[in-house]
N, CA, C and O of each residue as an XYZ file, in Angstrom:
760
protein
N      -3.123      8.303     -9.109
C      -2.962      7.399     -7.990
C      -4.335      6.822     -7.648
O      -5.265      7.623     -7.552
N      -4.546      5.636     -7.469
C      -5.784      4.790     -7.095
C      -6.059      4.719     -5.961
O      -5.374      4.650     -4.941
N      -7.331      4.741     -6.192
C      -8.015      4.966     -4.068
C      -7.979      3.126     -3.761
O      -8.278      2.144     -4.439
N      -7.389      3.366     -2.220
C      -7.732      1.405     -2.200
C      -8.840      1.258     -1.024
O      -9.223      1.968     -0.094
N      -9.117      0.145     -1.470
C     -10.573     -0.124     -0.546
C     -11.653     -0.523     -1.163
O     -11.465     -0.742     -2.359
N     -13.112     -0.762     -0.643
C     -14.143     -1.274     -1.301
C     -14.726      0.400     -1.181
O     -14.655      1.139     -0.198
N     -15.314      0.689     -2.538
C     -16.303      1.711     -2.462
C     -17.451      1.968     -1.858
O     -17.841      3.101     -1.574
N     -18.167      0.714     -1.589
C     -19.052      0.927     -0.284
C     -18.909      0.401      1.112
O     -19.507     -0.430      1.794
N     -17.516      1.495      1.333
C     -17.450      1.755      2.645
C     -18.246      2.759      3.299
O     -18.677      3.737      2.690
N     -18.481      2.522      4.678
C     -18.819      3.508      5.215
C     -17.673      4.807      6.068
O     -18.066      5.757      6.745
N     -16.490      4.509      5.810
C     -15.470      5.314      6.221
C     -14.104      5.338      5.188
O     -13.367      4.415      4.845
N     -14.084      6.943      4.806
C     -13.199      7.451      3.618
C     -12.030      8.194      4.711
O     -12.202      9.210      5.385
N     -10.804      7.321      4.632
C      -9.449      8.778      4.945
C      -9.122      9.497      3.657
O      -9.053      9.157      2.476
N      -8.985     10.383      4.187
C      -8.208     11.221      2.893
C      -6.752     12.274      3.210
O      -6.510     13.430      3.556
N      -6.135     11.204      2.891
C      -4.500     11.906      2.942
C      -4.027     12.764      2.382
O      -4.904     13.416      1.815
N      -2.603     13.326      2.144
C      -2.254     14.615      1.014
C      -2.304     14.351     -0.039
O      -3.176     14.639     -0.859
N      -1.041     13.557     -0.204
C      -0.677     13.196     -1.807
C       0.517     12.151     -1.918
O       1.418     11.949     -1.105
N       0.321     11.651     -2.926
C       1.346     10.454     -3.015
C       2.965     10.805     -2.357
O       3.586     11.845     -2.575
N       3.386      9.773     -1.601
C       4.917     10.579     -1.658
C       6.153      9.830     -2.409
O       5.972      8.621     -2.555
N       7.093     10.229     -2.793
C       7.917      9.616     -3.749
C       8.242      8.151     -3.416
O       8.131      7.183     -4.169
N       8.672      8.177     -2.120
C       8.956      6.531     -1.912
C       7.911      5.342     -1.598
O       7.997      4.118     -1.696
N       6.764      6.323     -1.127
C       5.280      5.462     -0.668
C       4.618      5.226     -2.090
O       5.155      4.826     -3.123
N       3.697      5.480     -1.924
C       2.410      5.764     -3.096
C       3.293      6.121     -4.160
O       2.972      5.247     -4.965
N       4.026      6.674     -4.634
C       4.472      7.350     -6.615
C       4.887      5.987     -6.332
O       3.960      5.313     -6.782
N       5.649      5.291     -5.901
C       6.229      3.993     -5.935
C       5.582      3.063     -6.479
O       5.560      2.787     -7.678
N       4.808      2.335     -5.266
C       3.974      1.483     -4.938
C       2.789      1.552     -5.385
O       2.236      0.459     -5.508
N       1.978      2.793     -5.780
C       1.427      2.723     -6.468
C      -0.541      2.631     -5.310
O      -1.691      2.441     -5.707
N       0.112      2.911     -3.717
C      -1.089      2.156     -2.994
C      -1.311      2.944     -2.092
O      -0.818      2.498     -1.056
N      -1.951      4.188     -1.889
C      -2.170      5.021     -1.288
C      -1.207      4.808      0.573
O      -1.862      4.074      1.314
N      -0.258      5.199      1.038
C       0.387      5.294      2.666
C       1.209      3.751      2.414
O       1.762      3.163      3.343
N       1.189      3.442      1.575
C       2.367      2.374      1.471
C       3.889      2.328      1.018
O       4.273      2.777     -0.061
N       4.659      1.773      1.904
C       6.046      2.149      1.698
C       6.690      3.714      2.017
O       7.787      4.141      1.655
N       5.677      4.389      2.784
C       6.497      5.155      3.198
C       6.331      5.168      4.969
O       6.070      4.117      5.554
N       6.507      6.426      5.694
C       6.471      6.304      7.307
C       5.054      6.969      7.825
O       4.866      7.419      8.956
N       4.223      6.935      6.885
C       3.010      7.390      7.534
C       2.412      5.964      7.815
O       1.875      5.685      8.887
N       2.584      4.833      6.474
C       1.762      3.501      6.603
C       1.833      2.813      7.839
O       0.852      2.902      8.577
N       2.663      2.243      8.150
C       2.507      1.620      9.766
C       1.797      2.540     10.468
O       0.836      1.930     10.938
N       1.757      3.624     10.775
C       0.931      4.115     11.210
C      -0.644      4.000     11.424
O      -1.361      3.786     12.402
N      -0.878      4.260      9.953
C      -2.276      4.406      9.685
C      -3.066      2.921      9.393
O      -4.179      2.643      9.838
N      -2.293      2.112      8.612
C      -2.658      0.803      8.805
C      -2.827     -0.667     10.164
O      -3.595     -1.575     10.480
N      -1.420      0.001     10.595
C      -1.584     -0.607     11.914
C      -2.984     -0.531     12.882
O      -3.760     -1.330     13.407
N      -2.803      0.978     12.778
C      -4.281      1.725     13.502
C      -5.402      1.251     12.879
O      -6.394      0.979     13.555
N      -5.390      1.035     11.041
C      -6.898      0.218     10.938
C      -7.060     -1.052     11.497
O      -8.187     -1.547     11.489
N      -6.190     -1.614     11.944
C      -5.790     -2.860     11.880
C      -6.478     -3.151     13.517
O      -7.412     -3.876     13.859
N      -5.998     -2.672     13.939
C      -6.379     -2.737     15.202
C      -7.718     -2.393     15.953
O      -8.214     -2.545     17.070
N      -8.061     -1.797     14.623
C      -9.705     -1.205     15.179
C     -10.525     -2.435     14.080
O     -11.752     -2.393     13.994
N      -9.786     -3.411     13.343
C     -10.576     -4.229     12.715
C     -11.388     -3.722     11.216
O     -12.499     -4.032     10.784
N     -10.213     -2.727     10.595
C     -10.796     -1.991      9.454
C      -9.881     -1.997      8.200
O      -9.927     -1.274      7.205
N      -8.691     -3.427      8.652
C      -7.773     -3.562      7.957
C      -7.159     -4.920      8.322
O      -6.656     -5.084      9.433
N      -7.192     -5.846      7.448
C      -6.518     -7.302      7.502
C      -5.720     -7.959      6.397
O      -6.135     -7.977      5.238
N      -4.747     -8.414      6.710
C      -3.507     -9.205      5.752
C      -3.927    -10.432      5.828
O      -4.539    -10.891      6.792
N      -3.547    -11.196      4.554
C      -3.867    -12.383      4.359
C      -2.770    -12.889      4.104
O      -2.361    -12.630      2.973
N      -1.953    -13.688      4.893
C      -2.306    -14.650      5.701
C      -2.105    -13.598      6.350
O      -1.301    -12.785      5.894
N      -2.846    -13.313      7.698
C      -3.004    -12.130      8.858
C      -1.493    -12.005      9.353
O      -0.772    -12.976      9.122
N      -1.056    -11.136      9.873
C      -0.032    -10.490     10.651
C       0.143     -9.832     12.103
O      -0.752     -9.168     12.626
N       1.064    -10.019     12.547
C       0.862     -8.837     14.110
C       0.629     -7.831     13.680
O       1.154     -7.405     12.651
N      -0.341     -7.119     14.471
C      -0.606     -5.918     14.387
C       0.714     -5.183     14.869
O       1.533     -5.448     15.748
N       0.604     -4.211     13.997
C       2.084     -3.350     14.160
C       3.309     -3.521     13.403
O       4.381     -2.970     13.650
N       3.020     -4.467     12.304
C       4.013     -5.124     11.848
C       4.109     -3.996     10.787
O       3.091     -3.448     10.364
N       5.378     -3.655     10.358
C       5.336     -2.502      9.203
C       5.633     -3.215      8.301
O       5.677     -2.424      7.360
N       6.006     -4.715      7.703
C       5.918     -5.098      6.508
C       4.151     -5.108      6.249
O       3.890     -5.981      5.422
N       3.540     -4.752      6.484
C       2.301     -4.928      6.351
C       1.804     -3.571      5.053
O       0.931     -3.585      4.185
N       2.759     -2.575      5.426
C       2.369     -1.726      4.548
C       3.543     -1.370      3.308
O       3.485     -0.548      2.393
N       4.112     -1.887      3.510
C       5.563     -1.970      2.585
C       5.138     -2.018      0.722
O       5.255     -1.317     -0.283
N       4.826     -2.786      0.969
C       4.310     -3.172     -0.783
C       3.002     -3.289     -1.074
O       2.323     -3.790     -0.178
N       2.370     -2.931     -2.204
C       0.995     -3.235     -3.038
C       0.679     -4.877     -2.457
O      -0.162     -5.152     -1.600
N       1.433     -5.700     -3.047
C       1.149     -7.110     -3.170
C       1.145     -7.798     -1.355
O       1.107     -8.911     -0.830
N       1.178     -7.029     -1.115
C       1.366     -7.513      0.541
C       0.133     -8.416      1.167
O       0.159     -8.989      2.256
N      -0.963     -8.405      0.207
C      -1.997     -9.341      0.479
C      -3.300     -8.151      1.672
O      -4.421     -8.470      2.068
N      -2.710     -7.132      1.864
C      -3.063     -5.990      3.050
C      -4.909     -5.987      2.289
O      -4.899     -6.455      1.150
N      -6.306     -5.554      2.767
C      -7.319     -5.397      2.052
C      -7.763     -4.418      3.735
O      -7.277     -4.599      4.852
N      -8.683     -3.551      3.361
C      -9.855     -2.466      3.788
C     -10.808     -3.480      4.155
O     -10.631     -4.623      3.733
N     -11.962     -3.166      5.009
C     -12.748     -3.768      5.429
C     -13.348     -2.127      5.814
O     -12.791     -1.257      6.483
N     -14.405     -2.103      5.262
C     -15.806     -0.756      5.334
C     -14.539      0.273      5.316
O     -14.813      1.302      5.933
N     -13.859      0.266      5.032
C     -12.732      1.724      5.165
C     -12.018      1.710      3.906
O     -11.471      0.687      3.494
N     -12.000      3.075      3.130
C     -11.400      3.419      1.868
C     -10.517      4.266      1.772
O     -10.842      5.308      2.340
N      -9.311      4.301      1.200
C      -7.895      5.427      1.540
C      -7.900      5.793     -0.438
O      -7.836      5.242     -1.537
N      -8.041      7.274      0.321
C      -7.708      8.158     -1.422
C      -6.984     10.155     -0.495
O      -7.135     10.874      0.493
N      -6.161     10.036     -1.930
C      -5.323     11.442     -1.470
C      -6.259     12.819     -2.106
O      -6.994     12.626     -3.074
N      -6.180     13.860     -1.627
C      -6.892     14.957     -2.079
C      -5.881     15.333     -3.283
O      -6.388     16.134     -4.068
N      -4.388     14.881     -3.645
C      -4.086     14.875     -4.661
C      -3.333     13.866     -5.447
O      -2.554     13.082     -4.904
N      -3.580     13.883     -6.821
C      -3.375     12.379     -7.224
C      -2.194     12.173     -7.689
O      -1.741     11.043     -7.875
N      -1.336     13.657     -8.014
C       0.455     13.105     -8.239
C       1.294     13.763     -7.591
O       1.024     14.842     -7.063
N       2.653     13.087     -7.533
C       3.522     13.324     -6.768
C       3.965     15.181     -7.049
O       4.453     15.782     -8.006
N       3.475     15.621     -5.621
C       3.791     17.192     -5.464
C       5.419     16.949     -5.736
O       6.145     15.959     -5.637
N       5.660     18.476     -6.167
C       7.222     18.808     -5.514
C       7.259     19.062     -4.344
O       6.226     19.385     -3.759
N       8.565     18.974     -3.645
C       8.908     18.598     -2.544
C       7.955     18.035     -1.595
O       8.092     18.204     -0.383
N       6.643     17.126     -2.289
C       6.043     16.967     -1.017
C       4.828     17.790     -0.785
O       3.889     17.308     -0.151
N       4.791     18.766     -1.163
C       3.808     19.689     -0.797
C       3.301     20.737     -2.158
O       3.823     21.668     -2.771
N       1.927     19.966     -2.223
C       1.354     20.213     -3.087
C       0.749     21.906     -3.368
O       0.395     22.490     -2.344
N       0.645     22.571     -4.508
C       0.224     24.059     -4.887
C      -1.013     24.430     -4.839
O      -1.749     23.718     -5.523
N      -1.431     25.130     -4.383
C      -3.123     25.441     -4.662
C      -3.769     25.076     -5.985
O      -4.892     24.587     -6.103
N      -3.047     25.330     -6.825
C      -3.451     25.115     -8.362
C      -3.173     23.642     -8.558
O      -3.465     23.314     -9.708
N      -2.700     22.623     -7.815
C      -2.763     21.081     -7.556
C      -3.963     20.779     -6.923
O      -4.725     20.124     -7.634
N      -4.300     20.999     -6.012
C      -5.398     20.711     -5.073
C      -6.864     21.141     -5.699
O      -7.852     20.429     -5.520
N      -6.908     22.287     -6.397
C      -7.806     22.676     -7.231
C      -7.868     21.771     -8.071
O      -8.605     20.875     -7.660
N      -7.396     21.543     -9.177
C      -7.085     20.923    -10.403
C      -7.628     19.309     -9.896
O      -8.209     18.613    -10.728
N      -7.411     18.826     -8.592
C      -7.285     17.196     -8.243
C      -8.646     17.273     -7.640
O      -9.053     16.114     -7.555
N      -9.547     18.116     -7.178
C     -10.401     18.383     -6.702
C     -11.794     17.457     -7.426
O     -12.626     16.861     -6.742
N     -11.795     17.501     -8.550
C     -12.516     16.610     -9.150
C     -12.315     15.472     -9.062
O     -13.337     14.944     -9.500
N     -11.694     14.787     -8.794
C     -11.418     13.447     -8.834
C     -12.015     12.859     -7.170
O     -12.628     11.838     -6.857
N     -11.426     14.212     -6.222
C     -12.170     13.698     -4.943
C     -13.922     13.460     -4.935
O     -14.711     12.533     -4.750
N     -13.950     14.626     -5.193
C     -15.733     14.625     -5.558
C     -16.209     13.725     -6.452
O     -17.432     13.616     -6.369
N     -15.786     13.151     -7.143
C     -16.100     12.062     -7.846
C     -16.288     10.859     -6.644
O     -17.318     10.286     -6.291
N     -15.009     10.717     -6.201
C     -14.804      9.680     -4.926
C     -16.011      9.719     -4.110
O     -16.689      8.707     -3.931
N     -16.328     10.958     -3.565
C     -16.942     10.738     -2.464
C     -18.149     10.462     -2.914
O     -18.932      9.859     -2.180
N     -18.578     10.920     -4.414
C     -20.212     10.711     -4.600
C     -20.180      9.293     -5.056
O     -21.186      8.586     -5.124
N     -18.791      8.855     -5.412
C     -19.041      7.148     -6.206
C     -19.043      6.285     -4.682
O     -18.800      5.089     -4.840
N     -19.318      6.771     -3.006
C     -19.106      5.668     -1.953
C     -20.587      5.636     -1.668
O     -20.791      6.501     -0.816
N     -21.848      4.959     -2.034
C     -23.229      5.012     -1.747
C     -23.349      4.646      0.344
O     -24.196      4.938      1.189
N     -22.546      4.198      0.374
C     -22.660      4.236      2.228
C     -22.249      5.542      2.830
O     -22.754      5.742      3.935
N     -21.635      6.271      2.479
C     -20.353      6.958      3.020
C     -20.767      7.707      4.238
O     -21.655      8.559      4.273
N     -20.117      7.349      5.120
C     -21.247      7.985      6.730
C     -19.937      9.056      6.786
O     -20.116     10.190      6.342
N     -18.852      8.747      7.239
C     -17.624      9.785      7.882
C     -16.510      9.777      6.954
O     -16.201      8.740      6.367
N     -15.806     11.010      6.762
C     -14.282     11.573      6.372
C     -13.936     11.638      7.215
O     -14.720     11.916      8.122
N     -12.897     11.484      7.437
C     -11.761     11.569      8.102
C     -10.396     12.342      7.229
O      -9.659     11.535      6.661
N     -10.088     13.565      7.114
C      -8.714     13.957      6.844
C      -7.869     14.300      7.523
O      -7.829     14.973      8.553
N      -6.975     13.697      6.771
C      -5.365     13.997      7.412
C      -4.748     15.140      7.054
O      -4.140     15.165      5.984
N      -4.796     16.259      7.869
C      -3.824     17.649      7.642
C      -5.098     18.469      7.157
O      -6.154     18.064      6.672
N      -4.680     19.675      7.427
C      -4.998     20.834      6.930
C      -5.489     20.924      4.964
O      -6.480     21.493      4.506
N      -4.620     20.311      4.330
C      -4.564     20.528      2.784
C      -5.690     19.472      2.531
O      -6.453     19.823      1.632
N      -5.987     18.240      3.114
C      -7.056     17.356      3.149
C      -8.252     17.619      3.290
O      -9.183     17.494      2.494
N      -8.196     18.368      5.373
C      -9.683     18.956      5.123
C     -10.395     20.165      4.067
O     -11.566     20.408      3.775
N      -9.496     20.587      3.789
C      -9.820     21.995      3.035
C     -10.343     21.402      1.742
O     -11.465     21.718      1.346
N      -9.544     20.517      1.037
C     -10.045     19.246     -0.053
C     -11.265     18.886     -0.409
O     -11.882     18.834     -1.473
N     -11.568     18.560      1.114
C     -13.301     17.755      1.016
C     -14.327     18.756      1.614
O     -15.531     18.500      1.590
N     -13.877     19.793      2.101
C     -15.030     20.973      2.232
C     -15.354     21.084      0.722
O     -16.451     20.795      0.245
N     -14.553     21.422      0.193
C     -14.553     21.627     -1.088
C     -15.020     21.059     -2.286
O     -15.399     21.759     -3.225
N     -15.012     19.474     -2.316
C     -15.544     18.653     -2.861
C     -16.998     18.635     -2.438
O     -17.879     18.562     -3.295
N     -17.306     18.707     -1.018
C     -18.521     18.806     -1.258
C     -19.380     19.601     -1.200
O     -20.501     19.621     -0.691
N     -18.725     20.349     -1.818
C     -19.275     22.339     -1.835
C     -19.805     23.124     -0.832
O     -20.938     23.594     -0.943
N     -18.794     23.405      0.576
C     -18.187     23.744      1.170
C     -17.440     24.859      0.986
O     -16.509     24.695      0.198
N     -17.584     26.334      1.632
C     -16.244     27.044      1.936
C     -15.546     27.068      2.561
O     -16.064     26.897      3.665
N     -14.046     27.238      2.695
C     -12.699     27.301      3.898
C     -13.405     27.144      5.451
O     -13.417     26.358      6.398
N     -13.855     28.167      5.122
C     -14.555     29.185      6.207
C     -16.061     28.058      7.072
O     -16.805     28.196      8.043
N     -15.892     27.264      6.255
C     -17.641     26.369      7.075
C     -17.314     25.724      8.355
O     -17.805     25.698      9.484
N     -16.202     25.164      7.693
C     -15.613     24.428      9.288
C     -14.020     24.673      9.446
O     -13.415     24.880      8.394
N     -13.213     24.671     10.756
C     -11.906     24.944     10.746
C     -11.326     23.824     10.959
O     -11.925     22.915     11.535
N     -10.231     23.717     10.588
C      -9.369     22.549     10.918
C      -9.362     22.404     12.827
O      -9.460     23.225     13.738
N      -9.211     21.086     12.764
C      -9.122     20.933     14.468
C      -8.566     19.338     14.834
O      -9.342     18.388     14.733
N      -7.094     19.150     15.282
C      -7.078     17.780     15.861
C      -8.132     17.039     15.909
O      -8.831     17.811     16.567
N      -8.824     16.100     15.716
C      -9.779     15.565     16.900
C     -11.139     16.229     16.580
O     -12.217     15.805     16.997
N     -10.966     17.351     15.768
C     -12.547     18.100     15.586
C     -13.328     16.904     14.254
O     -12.999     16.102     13.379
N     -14.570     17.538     14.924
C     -15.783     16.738     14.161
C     -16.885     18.023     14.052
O     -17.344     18.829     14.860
N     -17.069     17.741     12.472
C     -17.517     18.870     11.866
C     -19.162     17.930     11.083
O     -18.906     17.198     10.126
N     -20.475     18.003     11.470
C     -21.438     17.970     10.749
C     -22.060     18.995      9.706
O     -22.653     20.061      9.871
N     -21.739     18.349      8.682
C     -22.072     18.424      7.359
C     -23.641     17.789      6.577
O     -24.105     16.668      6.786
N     -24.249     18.855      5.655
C     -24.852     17.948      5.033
C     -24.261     16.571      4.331
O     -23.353     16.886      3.561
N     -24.453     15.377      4.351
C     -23.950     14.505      3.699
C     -23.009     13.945      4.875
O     -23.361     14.085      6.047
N     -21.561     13.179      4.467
C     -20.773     12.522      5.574
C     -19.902     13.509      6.693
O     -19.127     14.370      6.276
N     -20.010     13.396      7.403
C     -19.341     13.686      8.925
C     -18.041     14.073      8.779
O     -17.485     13.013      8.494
N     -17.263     14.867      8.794
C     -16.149     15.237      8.662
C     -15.309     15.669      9.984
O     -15.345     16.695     10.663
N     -14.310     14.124     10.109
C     -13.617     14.047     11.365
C     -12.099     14.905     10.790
O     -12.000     15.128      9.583
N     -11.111     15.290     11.632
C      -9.777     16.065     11.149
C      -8.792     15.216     11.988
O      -9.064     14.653     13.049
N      -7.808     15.216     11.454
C      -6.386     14.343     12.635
C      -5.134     15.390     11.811
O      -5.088     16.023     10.756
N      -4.440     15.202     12.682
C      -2.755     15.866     11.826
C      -2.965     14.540     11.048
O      -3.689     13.562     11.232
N      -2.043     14.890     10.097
C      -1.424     14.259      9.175
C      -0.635     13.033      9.955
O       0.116     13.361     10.874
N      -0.751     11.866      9.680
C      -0.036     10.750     10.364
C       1.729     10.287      9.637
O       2.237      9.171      9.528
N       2.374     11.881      9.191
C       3.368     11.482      8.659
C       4.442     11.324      9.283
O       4.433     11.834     10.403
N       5.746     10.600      8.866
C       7.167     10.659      9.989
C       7.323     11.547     10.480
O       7.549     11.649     11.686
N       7.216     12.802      9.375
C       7.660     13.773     10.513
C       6.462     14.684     11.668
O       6.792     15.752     12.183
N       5.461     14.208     11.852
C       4.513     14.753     12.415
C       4.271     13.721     13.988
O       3.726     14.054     15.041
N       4.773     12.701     13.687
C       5.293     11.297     14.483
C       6.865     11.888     15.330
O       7.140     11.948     16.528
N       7.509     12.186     14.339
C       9.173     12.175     14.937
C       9.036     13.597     15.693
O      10.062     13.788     16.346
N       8.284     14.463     15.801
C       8.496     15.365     16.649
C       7.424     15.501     17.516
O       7.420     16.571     18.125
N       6.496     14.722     17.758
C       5.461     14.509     18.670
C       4.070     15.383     18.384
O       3.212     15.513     19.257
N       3.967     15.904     17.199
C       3.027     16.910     16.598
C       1.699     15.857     17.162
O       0.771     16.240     17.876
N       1.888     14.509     16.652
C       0.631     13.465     16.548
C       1.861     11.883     16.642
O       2.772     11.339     16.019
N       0.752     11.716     18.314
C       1.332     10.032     19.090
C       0.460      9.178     18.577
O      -0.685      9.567     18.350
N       0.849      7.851     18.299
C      -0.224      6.903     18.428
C      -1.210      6.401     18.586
O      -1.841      5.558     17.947
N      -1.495      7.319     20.141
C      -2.265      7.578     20.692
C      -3.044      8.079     20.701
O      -4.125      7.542     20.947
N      -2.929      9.389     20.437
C      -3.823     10.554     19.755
C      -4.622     10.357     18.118
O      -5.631     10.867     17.631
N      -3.691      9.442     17.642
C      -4.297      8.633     16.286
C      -5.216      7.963     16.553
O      -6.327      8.150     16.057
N      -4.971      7.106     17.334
C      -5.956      5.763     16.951
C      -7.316      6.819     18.007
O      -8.502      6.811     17.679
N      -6.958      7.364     18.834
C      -8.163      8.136     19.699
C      -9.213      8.595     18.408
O     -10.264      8.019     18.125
N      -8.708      9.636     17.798
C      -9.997     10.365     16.525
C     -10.259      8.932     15.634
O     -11.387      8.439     15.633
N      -9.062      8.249     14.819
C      -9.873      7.290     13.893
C     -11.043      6.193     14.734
O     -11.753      5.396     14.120
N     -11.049      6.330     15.944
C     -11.660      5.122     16.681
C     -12.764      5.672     16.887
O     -13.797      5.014     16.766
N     -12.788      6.953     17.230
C     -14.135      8.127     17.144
C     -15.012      7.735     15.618
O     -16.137      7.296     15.376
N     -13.788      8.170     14.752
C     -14.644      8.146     13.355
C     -14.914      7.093     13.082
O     -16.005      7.072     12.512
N     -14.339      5.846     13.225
C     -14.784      4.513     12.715
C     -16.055      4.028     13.577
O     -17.026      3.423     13.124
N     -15.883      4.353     14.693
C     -17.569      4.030     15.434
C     -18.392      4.475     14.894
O     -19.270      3.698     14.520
N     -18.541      5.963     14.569
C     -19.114      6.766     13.910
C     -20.102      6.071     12.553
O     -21.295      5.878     12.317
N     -19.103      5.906     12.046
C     -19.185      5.339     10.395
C     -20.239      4.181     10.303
O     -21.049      3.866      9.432
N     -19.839      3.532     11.856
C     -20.298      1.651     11.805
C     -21.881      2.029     12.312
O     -22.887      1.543     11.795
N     -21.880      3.295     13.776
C     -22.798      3.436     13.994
C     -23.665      4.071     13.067
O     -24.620      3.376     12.719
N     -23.606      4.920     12.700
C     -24.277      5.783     11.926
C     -24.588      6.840     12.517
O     -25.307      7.672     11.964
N     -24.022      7.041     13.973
C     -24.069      8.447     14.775
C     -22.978      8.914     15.846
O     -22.118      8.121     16.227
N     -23.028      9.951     16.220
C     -22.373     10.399     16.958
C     -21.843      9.313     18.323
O     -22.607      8.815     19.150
N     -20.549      9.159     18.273
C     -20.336      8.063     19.897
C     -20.053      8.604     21.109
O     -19.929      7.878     22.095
């Protein structure tokens, strides 16, 4: 699965893993499934994500398809794993195994100020990639973890079902990515 975005961004999300109807599909990291409006809308609105010919913000054809004209602006989307888990939820021996490919990512972004992951299986991902133990930093809503190298912000996972039962509002989204994207632009703590 292909990371989308310009590589010298200064702000990397990093999601789970492709899901059958989004990304294995489409082929475009949170597209076509119920995390994308989400997460795109939210770049969108913080000015870290634009459609050509532009769109309302909020519009979920926006994330529907590859060809949607949708482009990153300083912000890059790649999964901590690169094929479609079973049921969804990827094995330790997946995340291991895909682990290289992140670390590749993060050393191929020459700006890269802040991470941002989505879920638990994400942050654990990029501790890891950038040689990191479990144990350095804990997962935390909203937590911000300094690292040698880029800044490592945490959010739940922005998926339907983390949405449909109120785990993580809108609100609470765009709150941490708006943290991390200042972050990224500033180059420090906001």
């Amino acid at each position: 699965m292909p990371s989308f975005g310009p590589r010298d961004a200064r702000l990397l999300v990093v999601g789970l893993a492709p899901g059958l109807h989004g990304a294995n599909a489409t082929n475009r990291p949170f597209t076509g499934d119920g995390a994308g409006p989400l997460l795109y809308g939210t770049l969108a609105r913080l000015g870290l994500a634009a459609r050509e010919p532009a769109v309302q913000v909020g519009d979920a054809a926006a994330s529907i398809r590859a060809a949607d004209g949708m482009r990153l602006l300083d912000c890059r989307i790649c999964n901590a794993v690169k094929c479609l888990p079973p049921a969804n939820k990827p094995n330790p021996a997946e995340i291991r195994e895909c682990n290289a490919y992140l670390r590749a990512e993060l050393a191929a972004m020459p700006r890269l100020r802040v991470v941002l992951a989505l879920g638990t299986v994400a942050h654990g991902a990029v501790l890891r990639a950038l040689g990191y133990k479990a144990s350095a930093a804990r997962f935390g809503h909203g937590a911000r973890h300094a690292l040698d190298g880029p800044v490592l912000y945490d959010s739940y996972h922005c998926s339907r079902y983390n949405q449909n039962t109120g785990r993580l509002t809108a609100e609470m989204f765009h709150a941490v990515l708006a943290r991390a994207a200042a972050e990224a632009a500033a180059g420090e703590a906001p």
